[in-house]
BATI-248248 format. One line per 5 residues: number of its first residue (from 1); their letters; for each residue x negated, y, z of C-alpha. Coordinates in steps of 0.02 Angstrom, whole numbers, plus 50000, padded with zeros to 5 digits. Example, Ala and Ser with C-alpha at 12.3 -4.5 7.8 and 13.67 -1.06 7.14 Angstrom:
BEGIN
1> AS> 49385:49775:50390 | 49316:49947:50357
END
This chain:
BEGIN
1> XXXXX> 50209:51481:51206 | 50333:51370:51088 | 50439:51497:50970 | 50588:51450:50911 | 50616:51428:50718
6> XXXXX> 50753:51562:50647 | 50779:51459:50502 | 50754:51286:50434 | 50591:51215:50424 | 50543:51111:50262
11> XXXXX> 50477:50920:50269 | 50301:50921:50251 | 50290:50721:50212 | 50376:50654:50036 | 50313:50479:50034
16> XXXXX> 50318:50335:50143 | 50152:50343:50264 | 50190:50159:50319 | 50273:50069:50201 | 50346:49878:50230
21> XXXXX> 50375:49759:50085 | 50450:49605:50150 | 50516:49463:50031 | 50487:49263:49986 | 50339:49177:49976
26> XXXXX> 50280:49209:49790 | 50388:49335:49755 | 50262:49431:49669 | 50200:49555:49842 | 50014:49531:49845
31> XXXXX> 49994:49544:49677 | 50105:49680:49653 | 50010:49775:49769 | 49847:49731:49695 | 49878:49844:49577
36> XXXXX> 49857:50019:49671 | 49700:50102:49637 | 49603:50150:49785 | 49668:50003:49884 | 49590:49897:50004
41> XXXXX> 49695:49732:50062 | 49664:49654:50196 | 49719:49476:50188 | 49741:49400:50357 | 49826:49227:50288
46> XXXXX> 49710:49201:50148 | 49847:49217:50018 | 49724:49307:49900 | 49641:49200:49808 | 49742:49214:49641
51> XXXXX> 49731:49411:49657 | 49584:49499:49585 | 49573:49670:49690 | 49474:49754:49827 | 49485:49645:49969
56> XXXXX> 49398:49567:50158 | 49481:49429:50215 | 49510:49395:50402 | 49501:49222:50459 | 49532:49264:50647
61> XXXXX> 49536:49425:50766 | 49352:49444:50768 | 49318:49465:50576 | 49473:49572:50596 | 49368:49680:50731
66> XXXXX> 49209:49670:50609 | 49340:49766:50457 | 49399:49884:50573 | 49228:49932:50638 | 49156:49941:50452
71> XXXXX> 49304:50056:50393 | 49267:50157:50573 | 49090:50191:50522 | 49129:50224:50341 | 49287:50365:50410
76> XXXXX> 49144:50441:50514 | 49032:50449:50373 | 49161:50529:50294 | 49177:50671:50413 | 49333:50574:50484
81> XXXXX> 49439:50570:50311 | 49514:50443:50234 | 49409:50301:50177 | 49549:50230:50056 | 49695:50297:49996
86> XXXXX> 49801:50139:50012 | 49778:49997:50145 | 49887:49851:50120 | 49868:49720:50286 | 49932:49532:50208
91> XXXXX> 50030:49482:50295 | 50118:49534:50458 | 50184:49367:50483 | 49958:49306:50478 | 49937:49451:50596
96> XXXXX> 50043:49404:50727 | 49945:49257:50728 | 49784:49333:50744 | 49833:49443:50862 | 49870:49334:50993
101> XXXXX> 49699:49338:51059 | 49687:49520:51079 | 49866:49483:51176 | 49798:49367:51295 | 49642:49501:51334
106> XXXXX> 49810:49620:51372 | 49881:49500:51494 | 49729:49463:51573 | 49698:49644:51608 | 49841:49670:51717
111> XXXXX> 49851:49592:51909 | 49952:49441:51850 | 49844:49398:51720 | 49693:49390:51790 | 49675:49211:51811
116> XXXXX> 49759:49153:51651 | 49663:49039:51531 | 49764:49019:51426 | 49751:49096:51247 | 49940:49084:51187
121> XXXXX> 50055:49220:51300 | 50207:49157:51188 | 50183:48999:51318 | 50221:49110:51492 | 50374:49066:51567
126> XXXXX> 50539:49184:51521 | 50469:49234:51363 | 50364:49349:51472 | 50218:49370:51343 | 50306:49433:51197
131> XXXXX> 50277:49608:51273 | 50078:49584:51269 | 50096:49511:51102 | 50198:49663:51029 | 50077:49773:51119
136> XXXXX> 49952:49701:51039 | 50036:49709:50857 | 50064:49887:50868 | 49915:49916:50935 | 49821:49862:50772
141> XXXXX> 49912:49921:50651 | 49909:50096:50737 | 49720:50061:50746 | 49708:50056:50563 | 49802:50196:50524
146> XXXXX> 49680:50327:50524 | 49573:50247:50379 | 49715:50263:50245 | 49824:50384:50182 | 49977:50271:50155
151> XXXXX> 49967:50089:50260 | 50053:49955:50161 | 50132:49786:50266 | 50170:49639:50176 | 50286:49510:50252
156> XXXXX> 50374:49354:50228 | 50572:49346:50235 | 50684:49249:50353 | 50865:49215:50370 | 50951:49272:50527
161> XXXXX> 51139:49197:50578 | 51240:49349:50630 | 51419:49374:50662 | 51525:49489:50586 | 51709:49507:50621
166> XXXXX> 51707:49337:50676 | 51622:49262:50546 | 51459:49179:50524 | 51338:49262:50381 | 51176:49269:50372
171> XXXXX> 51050:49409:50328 | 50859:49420:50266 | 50768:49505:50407 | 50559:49519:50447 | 50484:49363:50481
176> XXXXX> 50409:49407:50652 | 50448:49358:50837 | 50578:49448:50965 | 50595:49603:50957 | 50449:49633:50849
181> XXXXX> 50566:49585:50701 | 50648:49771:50738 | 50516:49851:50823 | 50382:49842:50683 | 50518:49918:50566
186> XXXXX> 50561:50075:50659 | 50398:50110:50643 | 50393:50120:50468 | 50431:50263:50342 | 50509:50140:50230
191> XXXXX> 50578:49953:50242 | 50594:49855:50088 | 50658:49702:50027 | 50565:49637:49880 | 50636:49505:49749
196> XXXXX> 50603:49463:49580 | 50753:49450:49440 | 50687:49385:49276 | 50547:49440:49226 | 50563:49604:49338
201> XXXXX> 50510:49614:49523 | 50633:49747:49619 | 50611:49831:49803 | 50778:49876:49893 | 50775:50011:49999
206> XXXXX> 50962:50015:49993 | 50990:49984:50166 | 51166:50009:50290 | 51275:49897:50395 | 51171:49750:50467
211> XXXXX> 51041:49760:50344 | 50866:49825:50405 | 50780:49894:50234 | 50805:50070:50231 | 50702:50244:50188
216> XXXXX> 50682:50391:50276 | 50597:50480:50113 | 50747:50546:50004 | 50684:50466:49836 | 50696:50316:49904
221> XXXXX> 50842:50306:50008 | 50955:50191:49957 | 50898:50147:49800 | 50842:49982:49710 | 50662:50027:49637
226> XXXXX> 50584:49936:49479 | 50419:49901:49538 | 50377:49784:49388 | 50377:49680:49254 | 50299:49574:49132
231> XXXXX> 50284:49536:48960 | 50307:49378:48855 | 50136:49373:48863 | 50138:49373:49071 | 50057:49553:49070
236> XXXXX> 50105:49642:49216 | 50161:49833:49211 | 50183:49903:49368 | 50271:50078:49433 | 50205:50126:49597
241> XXXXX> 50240:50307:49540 | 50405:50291:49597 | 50380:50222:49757 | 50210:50344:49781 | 50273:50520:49687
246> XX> 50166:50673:49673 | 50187:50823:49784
END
């Protein structure tokens, strides 16, 4: 039997569980997050190749099934724990990619898909399967969750006309397709925009109006984070312990 609370009930998360930094091609993300200790990144777009870190790379949906199962043996070895503290998947733009096969198995497994050959469902007519492809999407990443404490998605930027009061502006959204572009973010603890200024690279979490980066943890919310810089020397310092606090 459910019992009502008599009084207020404290939050029992403080930091971001999904986290999504989005921002422009070499702005600094995948090496940024190279940096975390206890990491594993997963680079689905080969993008890697300057980082030095703890890495697989994916080159399609089957070596992406061969990760998965490795981290699934190592979490049951583990007595179903955590097998890293930090998983970083690079780049969600690369995985909607890869994902499309998985899609087309979706499509194929309902009664009007049974007969399809095809291995695009972008192609179906009315735009009919984007819903197998975000299935598939969320699919994955929720498959992955389990292995890591916090799951880190990197993402590419790109600009989105909008109208405002009757004018024409334009806004840096998720580079993904349909309705992905807002689904993938409501499913995140934190959204933010990445950018570097100088010789400093800074996350925006200060979201409102039309703008989709946002926080729900309170040290984040609305705020315009430091997440590094380097020297004259090119030495990075980073300062994930303001993104990632202690309890």
């Amino acid at each position: 039997m459910i019992t009502l609370p008599t009084e207020k009930i404290k939050s029992t998360e403080l930091n971001p569980k999904i986290l999504i930094l989005f921002g422009k091609p070499k702005c600094g993300k995948t090496t940024i997050v190279a940096h975390l200790e206890d990491a594993l990144l997963i680079d689905v777009e080969n993008g890697s190749n300057y980082v030095t870190a703890a890495k697989v790379i994916a080159k399609d949906f089957g070596e992406l099934l061969e990760i998965k199962a490795a981290l699934d043996k190592k979490y049951t070895e583990n007595e179903n724990k955590c097998v890293y503290k930090y998983g970083i998947i690079d780049t969600a733009t690369g995985l909607e990619e890869m994902v499309l096969t998985f899609a087309a198995n979706l499509y194929r497994e309902t009664p009007m898909g049974k007969t399809f050959k095809g291995d695009d469902v972008r192609k179906l007519p009315n735009g009919a399967g984007y819903l197998y492809l975000r299935e598939a999407f969320i699919k994955v990443i929720e498959g992955f969750k389990p292995y890591f404490e916090y799951l880190i998605l990197l993402g590419h930027t790109k600009d989105k006309s909008i109208n405002k009061e009757g004018k024409e502006l334009s806004e840096n959204t998720l580079d993904l397709a349909g309705k992905l572009e807002r689904i993938v973010p409501s499913k995140a603890d934190a959204l933010g925009y990445m950018y570097r200024k100088k010789n400093q690279t800074i996350i925006n979490f200060n979201g409102g109006e039309d703008s989709i980066v946002e926080a729900r943890c309170s040290h984040l919310r609305g705020k315009e984070i430091v997440i590094a810089e380097s020297d004259e020397n090119n030495v990075i310092t980073t300062h994930w312990d303001q993104i990632f606090i202690d309890n």
